[in-house]
N, C-alpha and C positions, 0 to 999 in steps of 0.2 A: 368755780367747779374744782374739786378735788384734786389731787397729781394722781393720775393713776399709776395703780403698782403692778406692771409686766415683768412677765418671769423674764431671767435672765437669759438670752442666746448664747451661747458659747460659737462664736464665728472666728475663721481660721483667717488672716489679713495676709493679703500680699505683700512682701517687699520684695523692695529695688535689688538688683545681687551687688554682692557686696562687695565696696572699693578697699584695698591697704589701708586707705584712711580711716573706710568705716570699720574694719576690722580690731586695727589700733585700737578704737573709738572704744571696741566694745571690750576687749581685753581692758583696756583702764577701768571702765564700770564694773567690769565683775570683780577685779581685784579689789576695786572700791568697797564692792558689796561684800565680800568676806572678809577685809578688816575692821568692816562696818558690825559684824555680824547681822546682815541682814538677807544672807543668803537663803535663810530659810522660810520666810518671807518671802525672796523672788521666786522659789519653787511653788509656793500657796498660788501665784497667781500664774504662774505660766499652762501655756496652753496644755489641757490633755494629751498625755500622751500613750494612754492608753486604747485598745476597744472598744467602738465606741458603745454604750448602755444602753440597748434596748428594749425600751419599758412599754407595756401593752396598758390600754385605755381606750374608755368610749368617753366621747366628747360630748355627744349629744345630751342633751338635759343634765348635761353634769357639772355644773355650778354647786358650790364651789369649788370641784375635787378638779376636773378637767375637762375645759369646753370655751369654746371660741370667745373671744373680745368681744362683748356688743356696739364698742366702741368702734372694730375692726375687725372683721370676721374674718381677716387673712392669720390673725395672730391666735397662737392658741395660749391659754393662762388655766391658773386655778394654783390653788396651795399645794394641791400634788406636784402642781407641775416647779414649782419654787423649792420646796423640799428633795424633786430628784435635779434640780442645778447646785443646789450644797448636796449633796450626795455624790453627783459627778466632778465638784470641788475637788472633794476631801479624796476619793478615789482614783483621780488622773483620769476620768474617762467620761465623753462628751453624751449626755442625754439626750435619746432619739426614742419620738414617742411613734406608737405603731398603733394606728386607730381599728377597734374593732367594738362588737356589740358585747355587750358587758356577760349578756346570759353566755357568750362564749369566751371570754377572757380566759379559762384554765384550759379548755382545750385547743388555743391556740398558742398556750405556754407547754402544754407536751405537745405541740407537733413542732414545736422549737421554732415558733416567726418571733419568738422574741426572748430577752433574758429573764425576766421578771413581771409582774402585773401589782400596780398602784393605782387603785380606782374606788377609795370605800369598800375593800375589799376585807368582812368580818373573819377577825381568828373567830372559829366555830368550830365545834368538829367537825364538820362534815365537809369544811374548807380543807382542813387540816387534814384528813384522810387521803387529798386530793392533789395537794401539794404544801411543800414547806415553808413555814411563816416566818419573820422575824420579829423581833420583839417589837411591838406596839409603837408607832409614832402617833397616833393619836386615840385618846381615850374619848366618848360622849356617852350618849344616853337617848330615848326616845321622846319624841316633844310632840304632847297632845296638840293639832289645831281644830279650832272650831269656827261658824261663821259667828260671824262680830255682833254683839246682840245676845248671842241663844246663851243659855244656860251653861255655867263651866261644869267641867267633869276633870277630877279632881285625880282619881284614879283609872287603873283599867279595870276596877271591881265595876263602876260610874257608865261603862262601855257596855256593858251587857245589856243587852234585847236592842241594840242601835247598830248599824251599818257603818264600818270603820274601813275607810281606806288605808295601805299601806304600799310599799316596794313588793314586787313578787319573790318570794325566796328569800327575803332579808331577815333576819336575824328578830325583827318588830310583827313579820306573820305568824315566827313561830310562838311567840308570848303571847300574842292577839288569839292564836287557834286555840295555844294552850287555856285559856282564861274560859274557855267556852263560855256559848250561849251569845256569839258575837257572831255578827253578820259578815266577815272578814271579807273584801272585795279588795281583789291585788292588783296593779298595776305594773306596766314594764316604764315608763315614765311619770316621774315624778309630779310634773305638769299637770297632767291628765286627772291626779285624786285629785289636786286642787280644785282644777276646773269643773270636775264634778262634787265638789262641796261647794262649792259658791253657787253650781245650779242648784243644789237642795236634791241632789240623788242619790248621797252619803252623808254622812250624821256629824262625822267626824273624821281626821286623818291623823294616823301616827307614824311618825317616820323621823330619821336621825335628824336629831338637833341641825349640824350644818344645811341642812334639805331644809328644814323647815326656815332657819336663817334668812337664806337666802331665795326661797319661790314664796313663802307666807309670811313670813316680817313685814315686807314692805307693801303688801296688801292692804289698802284699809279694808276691804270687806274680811278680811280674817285675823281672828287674834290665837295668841298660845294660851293653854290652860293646863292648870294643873302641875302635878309632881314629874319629876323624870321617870322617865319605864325603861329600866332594866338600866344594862350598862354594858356596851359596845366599845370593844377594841378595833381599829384597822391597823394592818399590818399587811408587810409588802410578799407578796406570793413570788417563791422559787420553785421550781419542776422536782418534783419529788423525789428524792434521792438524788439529784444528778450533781447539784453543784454547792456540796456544802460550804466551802473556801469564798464563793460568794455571798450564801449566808453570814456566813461571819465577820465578811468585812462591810455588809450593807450594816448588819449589827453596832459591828464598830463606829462605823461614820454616823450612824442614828444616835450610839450613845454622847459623841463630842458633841451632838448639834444638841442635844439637851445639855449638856453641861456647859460649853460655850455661848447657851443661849439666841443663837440662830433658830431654833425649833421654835422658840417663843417668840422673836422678832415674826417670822411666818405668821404664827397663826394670830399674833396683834392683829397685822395689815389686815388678814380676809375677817376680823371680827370672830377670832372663833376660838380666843382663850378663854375658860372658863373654870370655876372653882371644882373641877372635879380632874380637869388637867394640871390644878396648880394643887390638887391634893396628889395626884398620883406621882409629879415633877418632883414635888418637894420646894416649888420656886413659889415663893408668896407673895413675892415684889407684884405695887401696882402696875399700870400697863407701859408697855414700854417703847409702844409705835403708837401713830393714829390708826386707824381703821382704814387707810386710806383705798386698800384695793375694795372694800366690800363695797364705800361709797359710791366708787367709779363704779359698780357693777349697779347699783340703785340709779344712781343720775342716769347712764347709760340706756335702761330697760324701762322708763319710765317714757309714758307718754307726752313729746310736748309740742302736739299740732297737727294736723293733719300736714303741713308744711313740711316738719321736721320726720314725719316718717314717710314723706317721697323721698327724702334725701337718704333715709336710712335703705330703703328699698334701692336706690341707687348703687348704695354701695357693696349692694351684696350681689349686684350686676357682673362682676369681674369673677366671683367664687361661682357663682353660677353656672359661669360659661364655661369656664375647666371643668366644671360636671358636667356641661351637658357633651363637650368635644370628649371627656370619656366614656360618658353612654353611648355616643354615637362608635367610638374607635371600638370597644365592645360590642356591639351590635354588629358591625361590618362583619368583623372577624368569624365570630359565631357563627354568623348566616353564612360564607363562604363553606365553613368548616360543612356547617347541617346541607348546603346543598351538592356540596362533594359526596359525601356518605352516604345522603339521602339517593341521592343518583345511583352508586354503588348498591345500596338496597335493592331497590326496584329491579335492576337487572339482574339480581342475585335472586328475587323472586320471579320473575317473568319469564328469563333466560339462564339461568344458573342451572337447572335439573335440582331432583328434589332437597340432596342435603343441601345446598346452600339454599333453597328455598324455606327450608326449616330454620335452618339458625338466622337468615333474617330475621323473618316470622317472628321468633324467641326474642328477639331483641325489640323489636318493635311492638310485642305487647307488654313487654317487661319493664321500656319505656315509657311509655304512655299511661300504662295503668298503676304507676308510683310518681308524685308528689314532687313536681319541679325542685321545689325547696332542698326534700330530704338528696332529690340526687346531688345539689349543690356542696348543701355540708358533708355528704358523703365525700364527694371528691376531696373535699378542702381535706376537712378534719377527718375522716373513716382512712384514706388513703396511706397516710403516715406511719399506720401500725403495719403497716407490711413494707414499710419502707421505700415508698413514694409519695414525695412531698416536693409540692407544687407552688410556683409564687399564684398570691392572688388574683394576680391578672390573668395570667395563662390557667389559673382553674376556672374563674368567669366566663373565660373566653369558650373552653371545653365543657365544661356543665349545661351552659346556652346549647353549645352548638350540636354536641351528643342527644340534648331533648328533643331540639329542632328536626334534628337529621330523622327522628322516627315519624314523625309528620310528613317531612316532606315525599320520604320513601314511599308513603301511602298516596300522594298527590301524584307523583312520578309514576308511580304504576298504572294508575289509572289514565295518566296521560297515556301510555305505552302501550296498553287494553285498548283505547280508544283509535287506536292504526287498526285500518282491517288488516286480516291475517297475509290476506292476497298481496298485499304490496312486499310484504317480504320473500312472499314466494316468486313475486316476481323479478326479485334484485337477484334474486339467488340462481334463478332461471337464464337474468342476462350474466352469466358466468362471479356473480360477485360472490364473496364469501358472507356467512352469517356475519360477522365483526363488521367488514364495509357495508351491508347491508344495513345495519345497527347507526353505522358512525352516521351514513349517507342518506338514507332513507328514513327510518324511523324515528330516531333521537331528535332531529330538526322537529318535525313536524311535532312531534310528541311535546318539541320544550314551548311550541307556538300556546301551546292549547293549557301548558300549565304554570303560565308565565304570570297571570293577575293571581291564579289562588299562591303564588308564589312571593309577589310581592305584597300579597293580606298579612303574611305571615311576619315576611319581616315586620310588618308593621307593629305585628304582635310583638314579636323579640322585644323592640325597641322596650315596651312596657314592661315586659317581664326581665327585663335588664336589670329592672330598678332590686330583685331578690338578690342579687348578686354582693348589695351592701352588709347584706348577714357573713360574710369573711372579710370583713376590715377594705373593701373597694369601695373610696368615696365617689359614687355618682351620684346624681340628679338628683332620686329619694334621696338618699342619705344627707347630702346637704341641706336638701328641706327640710329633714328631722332636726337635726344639727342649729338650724335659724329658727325655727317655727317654736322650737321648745326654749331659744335661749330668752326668745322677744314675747312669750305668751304668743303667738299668734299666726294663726292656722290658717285665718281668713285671706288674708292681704298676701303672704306667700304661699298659700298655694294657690292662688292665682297666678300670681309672676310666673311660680313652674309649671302650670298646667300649659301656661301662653307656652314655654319653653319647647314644653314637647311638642305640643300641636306644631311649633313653625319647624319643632326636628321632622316631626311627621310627614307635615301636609305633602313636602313634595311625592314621598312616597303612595300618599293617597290617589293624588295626580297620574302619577306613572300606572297605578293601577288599574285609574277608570281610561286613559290610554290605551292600556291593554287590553282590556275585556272588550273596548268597542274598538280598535284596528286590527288587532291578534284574530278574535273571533271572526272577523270578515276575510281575514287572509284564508284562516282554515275553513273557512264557508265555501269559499273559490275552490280553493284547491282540492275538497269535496267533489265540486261540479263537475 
């Protein structure tokens, strides 16, 4: 088997504090090293001492750009990720990647979670309208696949009156739409037009050379055909206007690493120098690494045994489980959150008098009747332009618990409706005030009777927890996207996660049929 080529970590080491002796020690070395002249030298490798580089990226189905080891799904790689560790080199400052869905990479680089976005990311204009480019680190082009067998097609003239898969929004929809008379069918993952060309539901797929590389290379049911389409720059996205001083020095370190020939060692390893790199480089030397990372990503995702993928399945056992103890911490939160406000609802309708009975109201249809999703990304991304800007977690946690809270408000009133009128007038009769009336009387009785539709709910959350991955929060979903796209394979892990949720579930299921048959007998009596 191949060595595989994992990006670099840049890890901070502890030492011992330091003796006279080791002091001495170090005084002689450095003096060594500047009549050496090799001081500048031990500056190249010393640790970051800079900021550290906050680079944005979706992991999932992103071979070779950025996405998990198959080898080791704790590690993350890809040639992005090796190009921003010589980047963070040459800069003084340690690369720290911030995982998010691709279709949102620019607007979570103007609400500032991060410095920059490296992910297959086209100079286009409409990129460029949106935020500031730097000069190209990698040049490609579009690579026809077809299934192995059919007829090549040569061009995208070749394409017309056939159903062509592509990326949704890349750079290959817009020349595909342009070309009319093409059945163009978009994807959010790469994976997905494959897997629908090998079932025979698309004709053909055209998508960036690296993408084709790496999910249709190693396919024997698919081959590449034809000439290259068009010609695609990626270049690293900065926040528009904000930080040209970073532009220029990401600039700069992009230009030593093609001169110095690091940009080309990279793209040896992952197989992805190519004669239109080495026309735009200028560099025409033959190859100057083995392939060795793309290998390991072939051996890696290759099937060998029903054997060797229990063991694979094993190992994504430990990734797993930090997602699923964060859907759960998520979940908690939330529902706390929703049945605090939901409470406050309810009695703001019930017993509040009309205006607060109104602006409940307003809120709880203005919840419920808008798109869990859209309030998500609202909070995330919508929030920051008025200058509230939230970590992922705590907007997860708020976007759940805010939608909840309009539900359960409706659950809670009705619990509340469901007290005859008489018992309050009778707490208030034995000298109690409306409030101890509420605290003493009603509210108990009220939470008996709305305790199972209460805990259905949570049950609910727990699943709808999983939207929460659209702002860069690896749970449960998101790691099954993350594995399921990197291995081909939807079948085998979403089982493992579906088992995950049902065992986060079931107790909650329990506690619910609990409720509804002890709860409802309590309130039955206490009817009598």
């Amino acid at each position: 088997m191949p060595a595989a080529a994992h990006a670099v970590q840049a890890r901070a080491t502890s030492e011992p504090e330091p003796t006279f002796l080791g002091i001495a020690m170090r005084l002689a070395l450095a003096l060594l090293l500047i009549l050496t002249g090799l001081t500048g030298a031990f500056a190249q490798t010393a640790a970051p001492s800079g900021p550290p580089l906050r680079y944005g990226a979706d992991a999932t189905s992103g071979a070779p750009y950025v996405f998990k080891d198959p080898a080791d799904p704790t590690v993350t790689t890809g040639f992005e990720v090796d190009i921003m560790t010589e980047i963070g080199k040459k800069l003084g400052r340690k690369p720290v990647l911030v995982q998010n869905d691709w279709g949102n990479l620019i607007p979570g680089l103007n609400a500032g979670l991060y410095d920059l976005v490296i992910d297959g990311l086209e100079i286009t204009p409409a990129h460029q309208a949106a935020a500031d480019f730097t000069i190209p680190y990698y040049t490609t082009f579009g690579q026809i696949v077809i299934r192995r067998g059919d007829a090549p097609l040569q061009t995208v003239a070749d394409l017309k009156g056939k159903s062509v898969g592509t990326l949704k929004s890349s750079q290959m929809e817009y020349i595909l739409r342009a070309a009319g008379n093409i059945d163009v069918r978009t994807y959010d993952e790469e994976i997905d037009a494959y897997s629908d060309l090998k079932l025979k539901r698309i004709d053909a797929t055209v998508m960036d050379f690296p993408i084709a590389v790496y999910y249709a290379q190693p396919d024997r049911e698919l081959q590449f055909t034809g000439e290259p389409v068009g010609q695609i720059q990626y270049g690293i996205a900065v926040k528009k206007g904000a930080h040209p001083d970073l532009v220029a020095a990401l600039n700069t370190a992009l230009s030593q690493m093609i001169q110095d020939g690091s940009l080309r060692e990279v793209l040896d390893r992952w197989g992805l120098w190519t004669p239109m790199m080495a026309q735009v480089t200028g560099d025409a030397r033959p190859m100057q690494a083995q392939p060795s990372a793309y290998e390991h990503f072939v051996d890696a995702t290759q099937p060998h045994g029903w054997k060797a993928q229990l063991e694979r399945y094993a190992r994504f056992l430990p990734q797993l489980g930090w997602a699923a103890v964060m859907t759960l911490q998520i979940s908690i939160l939330a529902m706390v959150l929703a049945v605090g406000l939901g409470a406050a609802l309810a009695l703001c309708r019930v017993y509040g008098g009309k205006i607060l009975d109104h602006v409940a109201q307003i809120y709880i249809e203005v919840v419920r009747g808008t798109p869990l999703l859209i309030q998500v990304l609202f909070i995330y991304y919508g929030l920051p332009k008025i200058g509230v800007q939230l970590d992922p977690y705590v907007a997860g946690v708020l976007a759940l618990g805010l939608n909840y809270a309009a539900y359960e408000a409706e659950n809670y009133r009705a619990g509340l409706l469901a007290i005859p009128r008489q018992q309050m007038e009778a707490a208030v009769a034995l000298n109690m005030t409306e409030r101890q009336s509420l605290r003493h009387v009603i509210i108990p009785q009220a939470a008996r009777i709305v305790l199972p539709p209460t805990t259905n709910d949570f049950i609910s959350l727990i699943k709808d927890s999983s939207l929460v991955s659209v702002i860069s929060l690896v749970e449960l979903t998101k790691t099954y996207e993350q594995i399921s796209t990197t291995y081909y394979d939807y079948f085998g892990t979403g089982i493992l996660v579906a088992a995950i949720y049902l065992i986060i579930g079931l107790p909650f299921v329990r506690l619910a049929r609990w409720a509804e048959k002890h709860v409802s007998r309590g309130v039955t009596r206490s009817s009598q």
